[in-house]
C-alpha positions as CSV (number, residue, x, y, z in Angstrom):
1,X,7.6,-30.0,1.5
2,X,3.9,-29.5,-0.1
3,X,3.6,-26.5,-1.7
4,X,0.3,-26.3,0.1
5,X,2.1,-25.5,3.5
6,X,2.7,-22.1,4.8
7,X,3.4,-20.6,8.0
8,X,2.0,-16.9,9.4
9,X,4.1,-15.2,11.7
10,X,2.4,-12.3,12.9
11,X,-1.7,-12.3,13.9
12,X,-2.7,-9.0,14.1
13,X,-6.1,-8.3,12.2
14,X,-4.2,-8.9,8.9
15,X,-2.6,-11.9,9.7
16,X,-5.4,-13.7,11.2
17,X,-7.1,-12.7,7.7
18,X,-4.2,-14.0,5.8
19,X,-4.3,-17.7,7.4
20,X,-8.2,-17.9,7.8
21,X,-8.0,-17.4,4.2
22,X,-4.8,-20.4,3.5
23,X,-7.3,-22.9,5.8
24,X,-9.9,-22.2,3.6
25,X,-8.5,-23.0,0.4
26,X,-6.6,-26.2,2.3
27,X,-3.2,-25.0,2.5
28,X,-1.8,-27.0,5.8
29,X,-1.1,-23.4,8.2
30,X,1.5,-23.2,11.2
31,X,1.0,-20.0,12.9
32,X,2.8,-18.5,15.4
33,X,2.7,-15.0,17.4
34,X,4.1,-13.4,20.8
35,X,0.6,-13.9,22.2
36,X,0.0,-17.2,21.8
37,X,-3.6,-17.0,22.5
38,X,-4.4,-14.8,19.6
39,X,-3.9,-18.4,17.6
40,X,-6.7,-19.7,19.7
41,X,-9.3,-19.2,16.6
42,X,-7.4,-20.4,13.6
43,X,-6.0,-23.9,16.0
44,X,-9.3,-24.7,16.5
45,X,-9.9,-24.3,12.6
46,X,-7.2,-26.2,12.1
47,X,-3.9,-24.3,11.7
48,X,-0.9,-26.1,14.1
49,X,0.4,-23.8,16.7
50,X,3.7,-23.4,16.7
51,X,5.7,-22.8,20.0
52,X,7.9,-20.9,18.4
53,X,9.2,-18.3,15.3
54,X,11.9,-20.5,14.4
55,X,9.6,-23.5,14.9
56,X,6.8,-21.6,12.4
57,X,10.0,-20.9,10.1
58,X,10.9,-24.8,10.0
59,X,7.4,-26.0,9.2
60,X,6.4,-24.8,5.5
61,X,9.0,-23.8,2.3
62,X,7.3,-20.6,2.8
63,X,7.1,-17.6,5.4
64,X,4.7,-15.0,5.5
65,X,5.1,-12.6,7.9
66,X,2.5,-9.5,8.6
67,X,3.6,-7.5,11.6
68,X,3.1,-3.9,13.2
69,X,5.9,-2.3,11.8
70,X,9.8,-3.6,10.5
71,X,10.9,-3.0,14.0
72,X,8.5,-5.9,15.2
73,X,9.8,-7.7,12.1
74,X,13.0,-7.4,13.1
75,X,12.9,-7.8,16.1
76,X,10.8,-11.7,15.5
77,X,13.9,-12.5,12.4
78,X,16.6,-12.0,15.8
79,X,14.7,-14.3,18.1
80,X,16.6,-17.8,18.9
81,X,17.2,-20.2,15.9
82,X,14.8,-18.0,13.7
83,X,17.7,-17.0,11.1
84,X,19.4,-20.6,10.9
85,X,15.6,-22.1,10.4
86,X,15.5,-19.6,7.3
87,X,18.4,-21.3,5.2
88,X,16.8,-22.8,1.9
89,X,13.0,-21.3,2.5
90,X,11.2,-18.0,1.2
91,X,10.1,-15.0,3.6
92,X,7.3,-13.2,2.0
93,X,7.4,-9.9,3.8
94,X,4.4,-8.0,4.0
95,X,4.8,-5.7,6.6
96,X,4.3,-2.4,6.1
97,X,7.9,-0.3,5.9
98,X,10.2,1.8,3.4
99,X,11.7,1.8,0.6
100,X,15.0,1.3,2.8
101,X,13.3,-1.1,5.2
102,X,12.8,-3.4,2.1
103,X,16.7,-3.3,0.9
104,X,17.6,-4.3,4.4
105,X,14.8,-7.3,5.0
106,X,16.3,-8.9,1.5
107,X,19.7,-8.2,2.5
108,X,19.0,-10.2,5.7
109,X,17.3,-13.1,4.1
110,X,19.9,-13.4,1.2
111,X,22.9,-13.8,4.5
112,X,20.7,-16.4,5.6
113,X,20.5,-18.7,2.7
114,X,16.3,-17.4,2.1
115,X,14.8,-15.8,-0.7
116,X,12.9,-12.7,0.1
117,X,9.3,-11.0,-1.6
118,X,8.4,-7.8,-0.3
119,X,4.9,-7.0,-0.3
120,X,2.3,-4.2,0.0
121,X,-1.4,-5.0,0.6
122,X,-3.6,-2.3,0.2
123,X,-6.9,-3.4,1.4
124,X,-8.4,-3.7,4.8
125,X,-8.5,-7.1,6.7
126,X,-11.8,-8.0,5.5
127,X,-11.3,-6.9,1.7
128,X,-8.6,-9.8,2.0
129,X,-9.2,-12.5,-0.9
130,X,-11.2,-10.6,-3.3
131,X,-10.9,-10.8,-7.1
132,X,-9.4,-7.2,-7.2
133,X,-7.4,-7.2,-3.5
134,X,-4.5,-5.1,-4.5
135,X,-1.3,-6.5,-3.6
136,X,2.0,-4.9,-4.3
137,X,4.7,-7.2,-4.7
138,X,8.7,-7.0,-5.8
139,X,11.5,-9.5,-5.4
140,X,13.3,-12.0,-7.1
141,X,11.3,-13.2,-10.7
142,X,12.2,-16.4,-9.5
143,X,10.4,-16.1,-6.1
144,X,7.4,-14.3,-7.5
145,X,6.7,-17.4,-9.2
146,X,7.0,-19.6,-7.5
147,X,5.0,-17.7,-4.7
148,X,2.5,-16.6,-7.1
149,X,-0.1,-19.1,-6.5
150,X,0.1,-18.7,-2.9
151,X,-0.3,-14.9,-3.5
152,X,-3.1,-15.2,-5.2
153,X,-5.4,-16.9,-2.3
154,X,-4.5,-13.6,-1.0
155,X,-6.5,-11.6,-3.4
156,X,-7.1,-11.7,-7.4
157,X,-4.9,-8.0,-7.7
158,X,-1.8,-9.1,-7.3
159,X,0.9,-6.3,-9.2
160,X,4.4,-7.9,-9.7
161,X,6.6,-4.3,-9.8
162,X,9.8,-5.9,-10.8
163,X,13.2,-7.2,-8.8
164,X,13.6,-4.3,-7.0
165,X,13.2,-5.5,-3.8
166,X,12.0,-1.4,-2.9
167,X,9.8,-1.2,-5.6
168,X,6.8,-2.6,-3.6
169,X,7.2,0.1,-0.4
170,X,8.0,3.3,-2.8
171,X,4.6,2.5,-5.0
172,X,2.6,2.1,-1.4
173,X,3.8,5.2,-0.5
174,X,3.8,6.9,-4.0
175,X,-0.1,5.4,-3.8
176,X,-0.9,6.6,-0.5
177,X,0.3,10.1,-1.4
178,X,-2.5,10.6,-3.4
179,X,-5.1,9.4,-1.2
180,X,-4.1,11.2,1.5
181,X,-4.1,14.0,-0.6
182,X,-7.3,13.3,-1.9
183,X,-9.0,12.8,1.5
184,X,-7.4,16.2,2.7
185,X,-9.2,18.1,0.1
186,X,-12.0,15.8,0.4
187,X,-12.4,16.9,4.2
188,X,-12.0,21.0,3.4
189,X,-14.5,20.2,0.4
190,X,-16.5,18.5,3.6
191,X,-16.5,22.2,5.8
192,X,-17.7,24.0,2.5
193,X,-20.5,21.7,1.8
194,X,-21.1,21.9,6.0
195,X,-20.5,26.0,5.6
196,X,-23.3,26.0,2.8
197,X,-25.5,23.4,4.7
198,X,-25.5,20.4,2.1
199,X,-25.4,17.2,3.9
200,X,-22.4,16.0,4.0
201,X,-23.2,12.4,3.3
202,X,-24.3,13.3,-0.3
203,X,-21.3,15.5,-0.9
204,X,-19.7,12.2,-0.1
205,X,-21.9,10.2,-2.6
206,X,-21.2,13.5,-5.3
207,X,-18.1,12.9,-4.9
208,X,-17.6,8.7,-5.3
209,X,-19.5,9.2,-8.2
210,X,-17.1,11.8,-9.8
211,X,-14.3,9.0,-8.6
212,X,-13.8,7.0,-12.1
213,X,-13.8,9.9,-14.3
214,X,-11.2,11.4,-12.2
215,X,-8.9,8.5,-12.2
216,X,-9.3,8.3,-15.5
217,X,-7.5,11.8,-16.0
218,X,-4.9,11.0,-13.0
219,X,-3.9,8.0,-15.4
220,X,-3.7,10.2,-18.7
221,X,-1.6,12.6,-16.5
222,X,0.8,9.7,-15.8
223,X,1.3,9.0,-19.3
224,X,1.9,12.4,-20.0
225,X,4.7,12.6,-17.3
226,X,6.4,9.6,-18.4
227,X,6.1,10.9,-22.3
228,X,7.8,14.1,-21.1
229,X,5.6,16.4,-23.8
230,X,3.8,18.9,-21.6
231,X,1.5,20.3,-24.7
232,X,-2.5,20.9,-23.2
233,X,-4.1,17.6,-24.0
234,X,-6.8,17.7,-21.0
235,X,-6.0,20.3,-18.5
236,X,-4.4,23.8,-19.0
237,X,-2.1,24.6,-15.8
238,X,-4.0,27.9,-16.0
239,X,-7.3,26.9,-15.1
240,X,-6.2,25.1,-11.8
241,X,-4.2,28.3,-10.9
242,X,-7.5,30.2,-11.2
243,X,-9.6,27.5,-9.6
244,X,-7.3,27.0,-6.4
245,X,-7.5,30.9,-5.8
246,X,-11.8,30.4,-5.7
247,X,-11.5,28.2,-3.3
248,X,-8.7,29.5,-1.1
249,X,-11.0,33.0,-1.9
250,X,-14.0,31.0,-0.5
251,X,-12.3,29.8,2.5
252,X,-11.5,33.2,3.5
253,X,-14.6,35.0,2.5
254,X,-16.5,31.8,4.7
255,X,-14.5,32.1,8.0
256,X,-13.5,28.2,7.5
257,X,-9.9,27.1,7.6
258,X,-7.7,28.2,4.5
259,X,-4.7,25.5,5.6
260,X,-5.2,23.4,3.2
261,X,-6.5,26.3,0.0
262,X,-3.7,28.0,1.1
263,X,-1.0,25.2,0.2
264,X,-2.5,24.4,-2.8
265,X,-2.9,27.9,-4.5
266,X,0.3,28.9,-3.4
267,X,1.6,25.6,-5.1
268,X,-0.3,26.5,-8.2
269,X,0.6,30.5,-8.2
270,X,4.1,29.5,-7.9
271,X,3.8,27.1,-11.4
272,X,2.5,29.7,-13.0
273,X,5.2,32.0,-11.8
274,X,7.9,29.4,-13.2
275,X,6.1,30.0,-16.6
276,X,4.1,26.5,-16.6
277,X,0.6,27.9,-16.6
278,X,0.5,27.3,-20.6
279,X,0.9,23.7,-19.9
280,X,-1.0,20.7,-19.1
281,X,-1.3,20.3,-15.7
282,X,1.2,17.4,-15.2
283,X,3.5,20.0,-15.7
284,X,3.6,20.9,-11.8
285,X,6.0,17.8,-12.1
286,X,8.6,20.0,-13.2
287,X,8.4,22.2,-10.0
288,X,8.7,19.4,-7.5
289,X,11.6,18.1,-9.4
């Protein structure tokens, strides 16, 4: 087989994406999906439809799947002749699951004679194949390699975590814990600026603009986790204790909700309490461990 063949199985918005991007760099594409008619676009761009998984399977040394969820995924990898069609090709998984959901997808693949990648992407459909599309992938070295150029039509920011086939799924997660932390306090920052009538929309360019410096300091804080020596280097646990009070303080004083405030000064108070307010910040490590 070429190594310029691939099958999609799945064409939600993301795995249209992903083969629109395979026919544009000339990989030959079989595609398949439950709708068939979701195909429609890419056949007439060229892809092959196939008529079914196992038939997508069967087509190309390599398998990409991008579904809803693992139970879609799972339930595709149990349809008809879809796990004897695996024997001697590679499933690159990049559906969206756990940690667990990962150990299980390889364990699968490895009965069936396949080798297995797990992915994450973690861009939108049409941030697909830019120079820094981040990609999250773990596996097999072996795999990643040989994958590797097929990866990168994907996207230029391709991360190889190791052959921990969970490594991929636990640093999605670990990833999107801080941005959903980031856009909760970004939305309570959004009531005080609303409370004090700023527009909003320039609270929101305020705060893009303060982005790079504060990723800078959530990487220094990583180091100093992983280097275990908690002396102040950038950010005395003390002053956050004080500064999460101000604003749970605020909150209160203003009338607005103090959910949020309220979780992360008690978080803070309770550091302090354990004796860590002497400390660099990343010392609230110690407390959720």
């Amino acid at each position: 087989m070429s190594n310029k063949e691939v099958s999609v199985l799945g064409l939600g918005s993301m795995g249209i994406a992903i083969a629109r991007l395979y026919l544009d760099q000339g990989y030959t594409v079989t595609v398949w999906n439950r709708t068939a008619e979701k195909a429609d676009a890419l056949v007439a761009k060229g892809a092959v439809r196939a008529r079914s998984a196992a038939e997508a399977v069967r087509a190309a040394r390599t398998a990409v799947m991008c579904v809803y969820d693992y139970r879609a995924a799972e339930a595709i990898l149990a349809m008809d002749g879809v796990a004897a069609a695996m024997d001697g090709r590679l499933l690159v998984q990049l559906t969206t699951g756990s940690p667990r959901d990962a150990l299980a997808a390889e364990a699968w693949a490895h009965r069936h004679g396949a080798s297995h990648l797990e992915g994450a992407i973690q861009a939108a459909p049409d941030q697909m194949g830019q120079p820094d599309t981040p990609i999250l992938m773990s596996g097999a070295q072996a795999a990643f390699r040989e994958a590797e150029p097929l990866l990168k039509a994907l996207g230029g920011g391709i991360v190889y975590l190791g052959e921990k086939a969970s490594a991929a799924a636990a640093m999605d997660l670990a990833t999107l814990s801080t941005i959903y932390g980031t856009l909760l306090g970004f939305m309570h920052g959004a009531r005080i600026a609303e409370h004090e009538g700023f527009d909003v929309a320039e609270y929101g360019r305020v705060v893009a603009g303060i982005m790079p410096t504060f990723a800078a300091f959530l990487q220094h804080e990583g180091a100093v986790i992983q280097s275990g020596d908690f002396t102040v280097s950038q950010s005395p646990m003390r002053i956050s204790v004080e500064a999460t009070q101000r604003i749970l303080q605020t909150a209160q004083e203003a009338g607005i909700s103090t959910e949020f405030p309220a979780f992360a000064a008690g978080f803070f108070k309770r550091a302090d309490a354990a004796g860590l307010g002497g400390e660099e910040i990343a010392a609230l490590i110690k407390l959720l461990r």
